[in-house]
LOTOR-251065 format. One record per residue (C-alpha): x, y, z; residue in three letters; residue number from 0; chain. Coordinates in nm, 2 decimals. Example, Ala and Ser with C-alpha at 12.3 -4.5 7.8 and 13.67 -1.06 7.14 Angstrom:
2
1.23,-0.45,0.78,ALA,0,A
1.37,-0.11,0.71,SER,1,A
end
This chain:
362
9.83,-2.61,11.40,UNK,0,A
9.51,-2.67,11.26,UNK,1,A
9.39,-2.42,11.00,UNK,2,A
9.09,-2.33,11.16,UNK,3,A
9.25,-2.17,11.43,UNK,4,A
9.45,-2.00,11.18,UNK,5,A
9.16,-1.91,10.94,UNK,6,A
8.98,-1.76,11.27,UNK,7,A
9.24,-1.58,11.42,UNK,8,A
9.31,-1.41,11.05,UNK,9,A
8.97,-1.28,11.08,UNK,10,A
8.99,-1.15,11.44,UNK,11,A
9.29,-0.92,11.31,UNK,12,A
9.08,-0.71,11.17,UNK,13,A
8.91,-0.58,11.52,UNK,14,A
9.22,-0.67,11.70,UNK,15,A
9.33,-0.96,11.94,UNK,16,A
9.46,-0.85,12.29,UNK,17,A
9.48,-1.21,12.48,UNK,18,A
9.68,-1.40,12.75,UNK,19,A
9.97,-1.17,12.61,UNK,20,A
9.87,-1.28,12.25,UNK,21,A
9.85,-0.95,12.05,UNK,22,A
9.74,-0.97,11.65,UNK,23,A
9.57,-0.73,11.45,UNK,24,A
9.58,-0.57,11.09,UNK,25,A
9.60,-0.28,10.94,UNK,26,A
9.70,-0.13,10.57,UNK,27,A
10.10,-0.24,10.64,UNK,28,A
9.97,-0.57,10.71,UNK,29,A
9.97,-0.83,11.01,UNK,30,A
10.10,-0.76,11.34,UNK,31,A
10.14,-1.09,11.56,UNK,32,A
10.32,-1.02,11.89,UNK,33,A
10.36,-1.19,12.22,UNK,34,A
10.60,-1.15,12.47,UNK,35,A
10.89,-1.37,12.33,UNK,36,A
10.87,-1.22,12.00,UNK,37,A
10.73,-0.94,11.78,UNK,38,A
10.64,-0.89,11.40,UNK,39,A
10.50,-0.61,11.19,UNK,40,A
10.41,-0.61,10.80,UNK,41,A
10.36,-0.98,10.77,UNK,42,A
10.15,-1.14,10.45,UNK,43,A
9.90,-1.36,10.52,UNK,44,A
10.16,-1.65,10.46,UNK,45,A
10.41,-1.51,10.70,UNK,46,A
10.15,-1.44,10.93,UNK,47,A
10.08,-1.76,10.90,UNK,48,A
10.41,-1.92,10.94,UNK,49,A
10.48,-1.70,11.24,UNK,50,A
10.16,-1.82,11.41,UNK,51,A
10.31,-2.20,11.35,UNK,52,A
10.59,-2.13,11.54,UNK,53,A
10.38,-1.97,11.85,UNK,54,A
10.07,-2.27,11.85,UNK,55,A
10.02,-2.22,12.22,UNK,56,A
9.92,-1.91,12.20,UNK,57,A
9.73,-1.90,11.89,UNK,58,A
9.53,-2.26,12.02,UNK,59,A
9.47,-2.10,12.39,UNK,60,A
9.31,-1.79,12.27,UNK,61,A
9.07,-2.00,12.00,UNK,62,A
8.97,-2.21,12.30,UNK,63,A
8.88,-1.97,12.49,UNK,64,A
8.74,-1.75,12.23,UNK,65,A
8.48,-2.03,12.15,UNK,66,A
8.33,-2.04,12.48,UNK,67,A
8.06,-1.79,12.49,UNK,68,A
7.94,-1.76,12.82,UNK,69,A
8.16,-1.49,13.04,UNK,70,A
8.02,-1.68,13.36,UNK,71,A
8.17,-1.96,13.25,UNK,72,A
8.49,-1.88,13.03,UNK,73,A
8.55,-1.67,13.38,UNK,74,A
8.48,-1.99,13.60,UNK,75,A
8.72,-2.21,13.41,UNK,76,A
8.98,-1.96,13.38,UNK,77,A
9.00,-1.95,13.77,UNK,78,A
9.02,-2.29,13.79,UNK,79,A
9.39,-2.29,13.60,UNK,80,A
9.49,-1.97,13.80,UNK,81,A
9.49,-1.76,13.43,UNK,82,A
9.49,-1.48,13.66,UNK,83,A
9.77,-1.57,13.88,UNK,84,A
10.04,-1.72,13.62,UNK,85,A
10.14,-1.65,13.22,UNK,86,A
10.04,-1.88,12.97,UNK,87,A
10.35,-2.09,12.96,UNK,88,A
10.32,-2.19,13.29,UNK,89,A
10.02,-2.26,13.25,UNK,90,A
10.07,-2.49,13.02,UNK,91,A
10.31,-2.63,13.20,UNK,92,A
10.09,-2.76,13.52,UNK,93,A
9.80,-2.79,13.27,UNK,94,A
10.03,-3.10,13.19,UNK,95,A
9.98,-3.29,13.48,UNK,96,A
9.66,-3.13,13.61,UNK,97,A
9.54,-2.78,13.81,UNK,98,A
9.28,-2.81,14.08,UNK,99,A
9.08,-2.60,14.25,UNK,100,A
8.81,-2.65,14.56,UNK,101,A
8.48,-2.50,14.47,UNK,102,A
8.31,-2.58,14.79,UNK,103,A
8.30,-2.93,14.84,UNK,104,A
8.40,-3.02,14.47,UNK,105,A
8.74,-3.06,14.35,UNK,106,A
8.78,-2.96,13.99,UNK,107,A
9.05,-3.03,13.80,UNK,108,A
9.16,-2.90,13.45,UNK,109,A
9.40,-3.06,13.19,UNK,110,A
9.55,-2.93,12.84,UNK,111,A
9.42,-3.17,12.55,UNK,112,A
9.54,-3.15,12.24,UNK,113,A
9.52,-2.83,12.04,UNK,114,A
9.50,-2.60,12.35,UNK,115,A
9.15,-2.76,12.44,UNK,116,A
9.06,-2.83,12.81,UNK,117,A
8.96,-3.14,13.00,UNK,118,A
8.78,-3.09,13.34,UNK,119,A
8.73,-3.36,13.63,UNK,120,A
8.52,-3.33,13.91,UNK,121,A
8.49,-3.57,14.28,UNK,122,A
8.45,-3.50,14.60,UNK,123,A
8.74,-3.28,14.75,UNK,124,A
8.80,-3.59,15.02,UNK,125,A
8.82,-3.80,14.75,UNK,126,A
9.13,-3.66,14.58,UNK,127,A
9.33,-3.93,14.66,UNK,128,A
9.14,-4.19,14.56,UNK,129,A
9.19,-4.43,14.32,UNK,130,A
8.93,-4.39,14.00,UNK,131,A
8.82,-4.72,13.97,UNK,132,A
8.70,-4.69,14.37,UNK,133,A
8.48,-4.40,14.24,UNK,134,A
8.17,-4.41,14.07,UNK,135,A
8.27,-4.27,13.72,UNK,136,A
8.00,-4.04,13.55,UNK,137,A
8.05,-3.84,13.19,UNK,138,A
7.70,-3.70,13.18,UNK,139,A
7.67,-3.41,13.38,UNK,140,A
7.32,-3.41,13.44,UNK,141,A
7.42,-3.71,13.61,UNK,142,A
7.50,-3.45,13.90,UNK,143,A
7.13,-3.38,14.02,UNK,144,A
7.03,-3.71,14.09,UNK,145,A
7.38,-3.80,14.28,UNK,146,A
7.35,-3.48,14.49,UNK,147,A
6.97,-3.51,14.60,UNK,148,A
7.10,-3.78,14.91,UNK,149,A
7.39,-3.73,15.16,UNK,150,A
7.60,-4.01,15.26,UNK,151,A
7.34,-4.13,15.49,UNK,152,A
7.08,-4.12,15.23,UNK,153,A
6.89,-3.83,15.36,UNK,154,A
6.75,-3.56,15.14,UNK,155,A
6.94,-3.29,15.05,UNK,156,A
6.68,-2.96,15.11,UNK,157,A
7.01,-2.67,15.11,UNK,158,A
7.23,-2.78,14.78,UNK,159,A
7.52,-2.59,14.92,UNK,160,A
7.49,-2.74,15.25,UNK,161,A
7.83,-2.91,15.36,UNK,162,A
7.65,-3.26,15.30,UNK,163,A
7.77,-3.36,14.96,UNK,164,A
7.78,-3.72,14.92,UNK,165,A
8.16,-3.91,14.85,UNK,166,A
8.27,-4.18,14.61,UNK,167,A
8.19,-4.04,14.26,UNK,168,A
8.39,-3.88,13.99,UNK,169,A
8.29,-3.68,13.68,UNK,170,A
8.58,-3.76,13.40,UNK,171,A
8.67,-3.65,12.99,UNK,172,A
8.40,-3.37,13.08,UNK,173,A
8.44,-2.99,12.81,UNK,174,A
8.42,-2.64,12.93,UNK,175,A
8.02,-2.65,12.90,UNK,176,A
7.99,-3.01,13.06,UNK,177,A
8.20,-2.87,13.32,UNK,178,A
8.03,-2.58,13.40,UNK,179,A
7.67,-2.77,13.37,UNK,180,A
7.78,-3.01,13.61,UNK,181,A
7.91,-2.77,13.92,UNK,182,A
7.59,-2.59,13.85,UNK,183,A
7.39,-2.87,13.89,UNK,184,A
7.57,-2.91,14.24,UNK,185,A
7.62,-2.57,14.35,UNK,186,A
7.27,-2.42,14.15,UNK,187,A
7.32,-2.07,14.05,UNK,188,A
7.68,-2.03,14.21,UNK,189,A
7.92,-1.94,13.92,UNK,190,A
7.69,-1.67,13.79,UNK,191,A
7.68,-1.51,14.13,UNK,192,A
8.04,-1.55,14.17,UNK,193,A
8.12,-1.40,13.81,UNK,194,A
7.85,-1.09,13.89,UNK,195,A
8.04,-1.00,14.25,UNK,196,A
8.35,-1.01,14.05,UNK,197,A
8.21,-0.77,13.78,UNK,198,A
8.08,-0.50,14.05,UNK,199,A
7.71,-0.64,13.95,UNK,200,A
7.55,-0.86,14.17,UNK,201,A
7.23,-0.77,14.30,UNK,202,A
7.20,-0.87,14.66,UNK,203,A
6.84,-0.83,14.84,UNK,204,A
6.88,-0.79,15.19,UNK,205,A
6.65,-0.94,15.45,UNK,206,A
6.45,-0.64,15.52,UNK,207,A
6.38,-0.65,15.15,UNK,208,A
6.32,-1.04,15.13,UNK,209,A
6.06,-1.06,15.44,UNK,210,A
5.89,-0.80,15.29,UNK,211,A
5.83,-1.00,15.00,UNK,212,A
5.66,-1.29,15.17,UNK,213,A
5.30,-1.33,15.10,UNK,214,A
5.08,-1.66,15.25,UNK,215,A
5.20,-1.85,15.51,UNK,216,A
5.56,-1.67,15.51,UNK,217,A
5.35,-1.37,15.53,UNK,218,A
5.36,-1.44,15.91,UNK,219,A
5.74,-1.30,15.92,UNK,220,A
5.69,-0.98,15.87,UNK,221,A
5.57,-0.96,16.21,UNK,222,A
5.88,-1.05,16.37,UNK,223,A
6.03,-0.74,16.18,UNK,224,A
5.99,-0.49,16.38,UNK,225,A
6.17,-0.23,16.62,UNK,226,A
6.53,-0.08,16.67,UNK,227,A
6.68,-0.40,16.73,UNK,228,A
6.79,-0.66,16.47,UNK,229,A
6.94,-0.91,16.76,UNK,230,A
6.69,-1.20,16.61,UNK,231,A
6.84,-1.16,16.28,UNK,232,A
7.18,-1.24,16.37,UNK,233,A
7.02,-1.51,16.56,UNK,234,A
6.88,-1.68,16.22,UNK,235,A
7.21,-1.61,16.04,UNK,236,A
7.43,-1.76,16.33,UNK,237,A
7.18,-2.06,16.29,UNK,238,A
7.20,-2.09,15.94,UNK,239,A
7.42,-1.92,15.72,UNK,240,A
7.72,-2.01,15.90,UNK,241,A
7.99,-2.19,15.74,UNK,242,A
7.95,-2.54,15.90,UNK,243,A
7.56,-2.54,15.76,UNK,244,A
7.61,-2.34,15.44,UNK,245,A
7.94,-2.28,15.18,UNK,246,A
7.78,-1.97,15.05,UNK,247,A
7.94,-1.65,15.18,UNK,248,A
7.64,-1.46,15.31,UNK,249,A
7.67,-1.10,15.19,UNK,250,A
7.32,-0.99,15.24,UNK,251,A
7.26,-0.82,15.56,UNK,252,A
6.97,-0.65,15.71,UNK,253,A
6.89,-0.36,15.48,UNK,254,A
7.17,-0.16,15.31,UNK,255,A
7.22,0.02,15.59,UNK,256,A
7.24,-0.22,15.84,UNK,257,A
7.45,-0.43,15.90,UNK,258,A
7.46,-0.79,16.11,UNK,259,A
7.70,-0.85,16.39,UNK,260,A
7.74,-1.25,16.29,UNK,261,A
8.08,-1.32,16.01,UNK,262,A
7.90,-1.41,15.66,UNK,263,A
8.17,-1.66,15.63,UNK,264,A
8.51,-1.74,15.37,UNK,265,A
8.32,-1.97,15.12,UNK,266,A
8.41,-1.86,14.75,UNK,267,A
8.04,-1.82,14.61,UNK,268,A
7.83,-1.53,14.73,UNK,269,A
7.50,-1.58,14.91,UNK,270,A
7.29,-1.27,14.78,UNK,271,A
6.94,-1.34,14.96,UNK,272,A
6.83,-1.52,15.23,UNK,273,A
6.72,-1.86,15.12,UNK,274,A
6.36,-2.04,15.10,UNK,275,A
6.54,-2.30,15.41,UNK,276,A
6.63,-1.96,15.61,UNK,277,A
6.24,-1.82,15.53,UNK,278,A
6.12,-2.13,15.65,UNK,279,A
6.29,-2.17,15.94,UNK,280,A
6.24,-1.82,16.01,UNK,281,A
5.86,-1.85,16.00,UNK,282,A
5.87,-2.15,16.23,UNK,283,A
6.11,-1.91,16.48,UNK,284,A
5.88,-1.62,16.43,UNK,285,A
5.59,-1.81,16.58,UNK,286,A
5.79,-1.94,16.88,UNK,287,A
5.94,-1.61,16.97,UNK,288,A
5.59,-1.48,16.98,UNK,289,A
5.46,-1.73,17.26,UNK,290,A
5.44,-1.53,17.60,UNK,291,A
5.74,-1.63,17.86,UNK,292,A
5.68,-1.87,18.14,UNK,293,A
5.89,-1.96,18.45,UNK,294,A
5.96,-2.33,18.54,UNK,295,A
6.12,-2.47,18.82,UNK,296,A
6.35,-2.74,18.79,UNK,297,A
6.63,-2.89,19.06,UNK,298,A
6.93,-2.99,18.85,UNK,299,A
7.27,-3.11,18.94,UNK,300,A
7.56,-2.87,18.82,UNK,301,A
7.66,-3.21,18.60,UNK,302,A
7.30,-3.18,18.48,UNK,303,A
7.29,-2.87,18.38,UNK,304,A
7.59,-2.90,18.19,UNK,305,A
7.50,-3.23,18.08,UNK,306,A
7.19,-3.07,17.89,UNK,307,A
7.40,-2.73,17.78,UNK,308,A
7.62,-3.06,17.58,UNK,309,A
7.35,-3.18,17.45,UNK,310,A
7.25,-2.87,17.28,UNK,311,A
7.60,-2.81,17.14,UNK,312,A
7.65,-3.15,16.99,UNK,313,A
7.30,-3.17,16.83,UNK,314,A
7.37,-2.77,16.70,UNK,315,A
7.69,-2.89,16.55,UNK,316,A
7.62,-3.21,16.41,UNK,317,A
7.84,-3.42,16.61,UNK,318,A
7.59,-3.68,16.80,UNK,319,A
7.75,-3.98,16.56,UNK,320,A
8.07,-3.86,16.68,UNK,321,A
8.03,-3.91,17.04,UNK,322,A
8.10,-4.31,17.04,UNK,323,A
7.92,-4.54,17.30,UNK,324,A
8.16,-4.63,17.50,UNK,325,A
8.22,-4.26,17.58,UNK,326,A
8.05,-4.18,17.87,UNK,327,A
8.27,-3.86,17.96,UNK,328,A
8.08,-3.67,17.70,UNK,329,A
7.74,-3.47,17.81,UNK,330,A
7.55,-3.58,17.49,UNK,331,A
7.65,-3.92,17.51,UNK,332,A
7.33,-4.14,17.41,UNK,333,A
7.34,-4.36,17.76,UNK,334,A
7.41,-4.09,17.96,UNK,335,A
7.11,-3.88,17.78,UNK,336,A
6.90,-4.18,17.83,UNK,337,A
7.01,-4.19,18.20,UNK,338,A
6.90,-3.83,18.23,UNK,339,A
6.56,-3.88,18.05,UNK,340,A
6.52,-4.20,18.25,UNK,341,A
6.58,-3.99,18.57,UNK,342,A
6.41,-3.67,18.51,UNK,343,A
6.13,-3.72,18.24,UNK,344,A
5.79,-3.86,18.34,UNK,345,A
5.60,-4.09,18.14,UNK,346,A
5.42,-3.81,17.96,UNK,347,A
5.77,-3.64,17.87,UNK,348,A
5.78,-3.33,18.11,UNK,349,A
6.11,-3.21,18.23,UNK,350,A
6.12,-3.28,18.62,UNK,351,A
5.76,-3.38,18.59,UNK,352,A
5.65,-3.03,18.52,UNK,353,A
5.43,-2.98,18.24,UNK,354,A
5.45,-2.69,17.97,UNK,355,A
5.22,-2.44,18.06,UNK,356,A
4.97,-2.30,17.72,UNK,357,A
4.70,-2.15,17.92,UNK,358,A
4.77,-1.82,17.80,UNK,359,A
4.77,-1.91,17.40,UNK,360,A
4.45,-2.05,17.39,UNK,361,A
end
C-alpha cells in the first residue's frame, strides 16, 4: 500500500473514519482499525500501520473515495458499482471484470484500477456489444457536447435528454471527474438533480409557477392559464414529457396542489420544471387553442378516416421510417398517403376542396 493512503488515513483517525464498513479512529489508548473481518484496539502508529497492510482494500477504497469532493458526483459513481446494494468485497469482485449501469441512453461502466482507483467507460447502451475498435474512441470528455449536438440522422438535437442520442462512439481510461463531466455534458444538469431528490432537497417549480414567470413573447401563456380545469396541461405533458420524447422523470405538476392525471414516467433523473422546448411549444399551442371553432364538412370513407387517424399516430410516435414501402397495409404508408392527398387535396392544399375558414380572426 502506498504510504499516502496510510499517512492520510492516520490523520483522519483523529475525527474518526466510519466507511464502506472501514472503522479507524484514535483516541488516548491509541488506534482503533476495524472492519468486519477483524478488529484492533491500542495499536502504535507502526501496528496501525501494519494492520492497515493486511486490509489494503479497504484502506485504498475509502482514500478514493475520500478524494473526490463533489457529493453529486462521489454519489453518482457510487451508484454506478451498486455501493449501496453490495459490501466492498464484492464489490471488488465485479469491479474486476466491469459494473454497468444505464443512465438513460448511456451505458456506464466502472472498473477497479490499481490502488483502489476507478476507471469509467461510457457508449451508447445499444452499443454494449460492440467491438471497440467499431466505435469512435474519445478520452476527452468535452468531446461529449459536440458528438451529442446531431442524432443519427444528423439533425439537431434541441431536448438533450430526448431519446435521440447518436450510436457508434465510446468514451475509455476516463477518472471519477472525467466521468462525471462527460454524462453531464450529455444529460446537462442530471446528476445534481438526481443526487438533490435523493437528499430530500430538490426544488421543483411547478407549471403554474413556471408560466407565471414568462415575460415577452412566452408572456402569451399565461393566458391559457386560466379556470378550474387543467385538462390542457396534461395535454402538453402527454405531448412531451412522456417517456418516448423525454428520459427525465417529470415530477413537476401543476401547482403543489394539483396534480396531473398523465404518468411522469420511470426514467432515473428527475425533471423538476417544465423545459424551454415544453414553453415553446406551449406558446405555439396557446395561440391555436385560442382560434374560434369552425365546422367543415368532409365525405370520407370509413378506410379514410382511419387512414388519417394512422397517420397521426405514426407521425406522433415517430415511426414514419418504420412503415417500409412495400407495405401498403399500413394507414401512414407514404403511397397510400400520397394516394389520399392525390384523391382528396386540391391544388391549393384544402381537405376535400374546402378551404380553412379565418374570417373571424381578422
Amino acid at each position: 500500500m502506498h504510504e499516502p493512503q496510510l499517512v492520510a488515513l492516520r490523520e483522519a483517525a483523529a475525527s474518526g473514519v466510519d466507511y464502506d464498513g472501514l472503522v479507524v479512529d484514535y483516541d488516548d489508548d491509541g488506534y482503533r482499525f476495524e472492519t468486519p473481518e477483524a478488529s484492533h484496539d491500542g495499536l502504535s502508529a507502526a501496528e496501525f500501520d501494519d494492520v492497515a497492510n493486511d486490509h489494503p482494500r479497504y484502506v485504498s477504497n475509502w482514500h478514493y473515495w475520500s478524494h473526490i469532493r463533489s457529493d453529486a458526483d462521489r454519489a453518482f459513481l457510487r451508484w454506478v458499482e451498486g455501493a449501496e446494494d453490495r459490501p466492498l468485497v464484492e464489490r471488488y469482485e465485479a469491479l474486476e471484470t466491469g459494473v454497468s449501469r444505464s443512465w438513460g441512453e448511456v451505458l456506464v461502466t466502472a472498473e477497479r484500477a490499481g490502488d483502489g482507483e476507478r476507471r469509467y467507460h461510457l457508449r451508447h447502451e445499444d452499443d454494449a456489444d460492440v467491438p471497440l475498435d467499431d466505435l469512435e474512441v474519445h478520452d476527452d470528455p468535452l468531446d461529449a457536447r459536440r458528438l451529442v449536438k446531431h442524432d443519427d440522422k444528423g439533425r439537431y438535437r434541441p431536448l438533450k435528454t430526448a431519446p435521440t442520442l447518436p450510436h457508434g462512439w465510446a468514451f475509455t481510461d476516463l477518472d471519477g471527474r472525467e466521468c462525471t463531466r462527460a454524462v453531464d455534458l450529455v444529460y446537462p444538469a442530471t446528476i445534481t438533480n438526481w443526487h438533490l431528490e435523493r437528499e430530500g432537497e430538490l426544488d421543483v417549480d411547478h407549471w403554474a409557477e413556471a408560466i407565471e414567470r414568462q415575460t415577452g413573447i412566452y408572456g402569451v401563456v399565461k393566458t391559457w392559464n386560466r379556470g378550474e380545469s387543467h385538462e390542457h396541461v396534461n395535454w402538453v405533458a402527454e405531448a412531451c414529457c412522456d417517456d418516448s420524447q423525454c428520459l427525465k422523470r417529470r415530477e413537476w405538476q401543476y401547482d403543489d396542489e394539483t396534480d396531473l392525471d398523465v404518468d411522469g414516467g420511470d426514467g432515473v433523473f428527475p425533471c423538476r420544471e417544465p423545459c424551454s422546448l415544453v414553453i415553446a411549444a406551449a406558446r405555439k399551442w396557446t395561440r391555436l387553442e385560442g382560434e374560434e371553432p369552425q365546422t367543415y364538412s368532409f365525405e370520407l370513407t370509413p378506410s379514410e378516416k382511419e387512414q388519417l387517424e394512422d397517420i397521426v399516430d405514426a407521425v406522433a410516435d415517430d415511426r414514419t421510417d418504420e412503415i417500409r414501402e412495400a407495405d401498403v397495409n399500413e394507414g401512414a404508408n407514404r403511397y397510400r398517403a400520397r394516394f389520399l392527398r392525390a384523391k382528396l387535396m386540391d391544388d391549393d392544399g384544402n381537405l376535400c376542396g374546402v378551404p380553412t375558414d379565418r374570417a373571424t380572426e381578422e
